[in-house]
C-alpha positions as CSV (number, residue, x, y, z in Angstrom):
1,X,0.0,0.0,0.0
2,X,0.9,3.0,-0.8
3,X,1.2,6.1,1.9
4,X,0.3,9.6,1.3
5,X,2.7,11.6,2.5
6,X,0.2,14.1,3.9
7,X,-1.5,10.8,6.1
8,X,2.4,9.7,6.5
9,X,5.1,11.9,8.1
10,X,8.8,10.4,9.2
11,X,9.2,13.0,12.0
12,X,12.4,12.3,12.6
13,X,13.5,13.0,8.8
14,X,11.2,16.6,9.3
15,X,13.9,17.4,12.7
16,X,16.8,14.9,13.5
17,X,17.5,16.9,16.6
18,X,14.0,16.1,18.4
19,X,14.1,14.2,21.6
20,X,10.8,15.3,22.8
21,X,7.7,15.8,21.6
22,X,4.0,16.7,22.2
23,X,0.9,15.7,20.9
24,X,-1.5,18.4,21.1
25,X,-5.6,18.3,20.4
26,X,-8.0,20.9,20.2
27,X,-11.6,21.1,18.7
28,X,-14.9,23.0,19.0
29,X,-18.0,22.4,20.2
30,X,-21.0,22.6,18.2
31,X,-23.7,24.8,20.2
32,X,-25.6,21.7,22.2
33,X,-28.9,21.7,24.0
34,X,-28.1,19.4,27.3
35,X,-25.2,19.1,29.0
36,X,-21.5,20.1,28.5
37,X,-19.7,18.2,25.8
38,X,-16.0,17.2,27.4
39,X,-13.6,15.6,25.0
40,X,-10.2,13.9,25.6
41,X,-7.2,13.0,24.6
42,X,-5.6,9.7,25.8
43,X,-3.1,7.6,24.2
44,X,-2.4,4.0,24.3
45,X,1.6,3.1,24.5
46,X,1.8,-0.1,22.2
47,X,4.1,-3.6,21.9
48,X,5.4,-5.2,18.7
49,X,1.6,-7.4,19.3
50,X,-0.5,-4.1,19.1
51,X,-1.4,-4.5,22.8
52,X,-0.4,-2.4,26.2
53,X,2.2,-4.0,28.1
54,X,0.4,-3.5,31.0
55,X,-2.4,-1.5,32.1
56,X,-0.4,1.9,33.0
57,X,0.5,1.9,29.1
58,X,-3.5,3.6,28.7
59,X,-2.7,7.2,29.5
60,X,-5.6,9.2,29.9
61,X,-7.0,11.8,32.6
62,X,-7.4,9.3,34.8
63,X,-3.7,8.3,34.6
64,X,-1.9,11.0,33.6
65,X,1.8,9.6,33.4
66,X,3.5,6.4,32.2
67,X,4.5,3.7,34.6
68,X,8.3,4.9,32.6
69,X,7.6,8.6,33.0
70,X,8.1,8.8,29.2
71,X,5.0,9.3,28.5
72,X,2.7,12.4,30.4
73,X,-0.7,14.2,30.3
74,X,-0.9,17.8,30.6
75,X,-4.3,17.6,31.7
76,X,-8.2,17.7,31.4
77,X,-10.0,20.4,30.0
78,X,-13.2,19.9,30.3
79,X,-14.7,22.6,28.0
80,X,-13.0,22.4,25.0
81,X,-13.0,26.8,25.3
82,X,-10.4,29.3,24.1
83,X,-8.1,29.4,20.9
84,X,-5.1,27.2,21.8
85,X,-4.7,23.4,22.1
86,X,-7.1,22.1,24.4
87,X,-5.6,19.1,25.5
88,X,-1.8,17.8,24.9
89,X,0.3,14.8,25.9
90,X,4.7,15.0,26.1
91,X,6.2,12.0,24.8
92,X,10.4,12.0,26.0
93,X,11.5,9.3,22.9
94,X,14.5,8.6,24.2
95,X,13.1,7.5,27.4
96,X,10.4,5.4,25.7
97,X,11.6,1.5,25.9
98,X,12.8,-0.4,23.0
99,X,9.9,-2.8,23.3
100,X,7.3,0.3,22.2
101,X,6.4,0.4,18.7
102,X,3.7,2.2,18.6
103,X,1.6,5.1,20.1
104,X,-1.9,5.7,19.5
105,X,-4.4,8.5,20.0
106,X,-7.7,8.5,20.9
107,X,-10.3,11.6,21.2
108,X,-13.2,10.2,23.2
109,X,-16.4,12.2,24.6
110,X,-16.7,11.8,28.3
111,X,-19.8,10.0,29.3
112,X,-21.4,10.1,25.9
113,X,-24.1,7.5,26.0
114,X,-25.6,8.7,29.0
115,X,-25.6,12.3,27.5
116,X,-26.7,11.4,24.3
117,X,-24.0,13.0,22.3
118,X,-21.1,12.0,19.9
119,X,-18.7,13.5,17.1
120,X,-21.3,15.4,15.2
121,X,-21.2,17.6,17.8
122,X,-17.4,18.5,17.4
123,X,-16.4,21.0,15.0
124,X,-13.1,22.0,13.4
125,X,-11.1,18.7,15.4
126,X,-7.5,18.8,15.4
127,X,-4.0,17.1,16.3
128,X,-0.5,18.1,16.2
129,X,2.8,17.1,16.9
130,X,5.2,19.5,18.4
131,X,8.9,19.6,19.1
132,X,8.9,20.2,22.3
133,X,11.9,22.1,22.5
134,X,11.9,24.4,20.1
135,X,7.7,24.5,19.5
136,X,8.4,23.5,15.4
137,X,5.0,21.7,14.4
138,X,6.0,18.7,12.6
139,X,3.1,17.5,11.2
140,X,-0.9,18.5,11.3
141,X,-4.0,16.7,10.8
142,X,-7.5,18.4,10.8
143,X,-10.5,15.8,10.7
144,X,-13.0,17.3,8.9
145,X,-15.5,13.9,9.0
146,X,-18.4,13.8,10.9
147,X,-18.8,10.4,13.0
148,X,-22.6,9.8,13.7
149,X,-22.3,7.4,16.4
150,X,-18.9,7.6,16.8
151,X,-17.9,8.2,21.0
152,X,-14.7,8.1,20.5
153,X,-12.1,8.2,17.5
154,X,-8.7,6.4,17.3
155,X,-7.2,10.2,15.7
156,X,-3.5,9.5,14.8
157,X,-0.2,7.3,16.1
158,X,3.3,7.4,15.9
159,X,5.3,4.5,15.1
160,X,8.8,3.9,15.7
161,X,10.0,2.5,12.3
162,X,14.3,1.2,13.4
163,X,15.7,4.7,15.2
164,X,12.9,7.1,13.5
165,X,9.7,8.1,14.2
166,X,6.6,8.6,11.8
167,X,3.3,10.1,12.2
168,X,-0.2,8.5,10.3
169,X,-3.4,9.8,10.6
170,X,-6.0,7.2,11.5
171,X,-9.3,8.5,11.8
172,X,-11.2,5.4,13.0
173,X,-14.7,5.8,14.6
174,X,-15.4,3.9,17.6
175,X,-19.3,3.5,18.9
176,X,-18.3,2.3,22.1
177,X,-16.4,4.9,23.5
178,X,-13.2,4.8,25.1
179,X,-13.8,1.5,26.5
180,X,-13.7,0.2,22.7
181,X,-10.1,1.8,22.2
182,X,-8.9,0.1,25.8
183,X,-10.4,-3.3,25.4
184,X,-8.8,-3.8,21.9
185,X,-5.7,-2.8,23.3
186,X,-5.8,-5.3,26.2
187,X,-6.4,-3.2,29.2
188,X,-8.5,-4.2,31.6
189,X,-10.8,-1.3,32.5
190,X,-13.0,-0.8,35.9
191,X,-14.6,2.5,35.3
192,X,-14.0,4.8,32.5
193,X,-16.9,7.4,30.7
């Protein structure tokens, strides 16, 4: 298969000097009757089988760092307001393991069955990868679908291809929320919205 190089970006090739970077979200909401949308950002730190290697690989608000460190949170935002990145998460690569091969993202609405919402309520959806040091953008990806149905979307991952790393858009809707995302990935969950 071939990749588009717009859905396909060797990050590494784009900066050789990164070391750290950060994956930053934003999006709008869509003017809602009921309660308050709240999206987030979580990411799920990956093996050469596609699964977690343990539970603390989920990262999410919830569990805001990786059992390593390598991987952090920056936080919640529960409104989605304001003109910047709503919700970001650092990843150190040289700290990362040599038994990760993969990071994916996930945007997921918080307790969206009960509230009766999902992605067509989300406008102008974003991700972004940073270098964290010197706050280059690296690569961009703007989802412009609409997911009826879809609580949750796996948005984007980075894979470590030998010593680089590359960037590919995914933009896979997921009915069944976060919980989906977690479950294929072999966590075991107790209590997420």
């Amino acid at each position: 298969m071939q990749k588009n190089e717009l859905d396909y970006i060797n990050l590494s090739e784009k900066d050789m000097t990164v070391k750290v970077l950060r994956v930053a979200a934003g999006w709008d909401l869509k003017e809602f009757d009921g309660e308050n949308i709240d999206v987030d950002l979580s990411c799920f730190i990956l093996g050469s089988d596609g699964k977690t290697r343990e539970d603390g690989d989920f990262v999410f608000y919830n569990n805001l760092k990786s059992p390593d460190l390598a991987v952090r949170h920056l936080g919640d935002n529960r409104d989605g307001m304001g003109e910047t990145d709503d919700e970001a998460i650092i990843i150190d690569i040289g700290a990362l393991a040599y038994n990760v091969y993969k990071i994916v993202f996930v945007a997921s609405i918080y307790f969206a069955d009960d509230r009766n919402q999902d992605f067509t309520h989300v406008d102008n959806a974003y991700v972004r990868v940073v270098n964290e040091t010197t706050d280059e953008e690296l690569a961009r990806d703007d989802m412009e679908e609409k997911f009826e149905r879809a609580t949750a979307v796996k948005f984007c991952e980075l894979e470590r291809v030998g010593s680089e790393w590359h960037f590919r858009k995914l933009h896979k809707p997921l009915e069944k929320g976060l919980r989906e995302a977690a479950e294929s990935y072999g966590c075991i969950i107790s209590s997420i919205g």
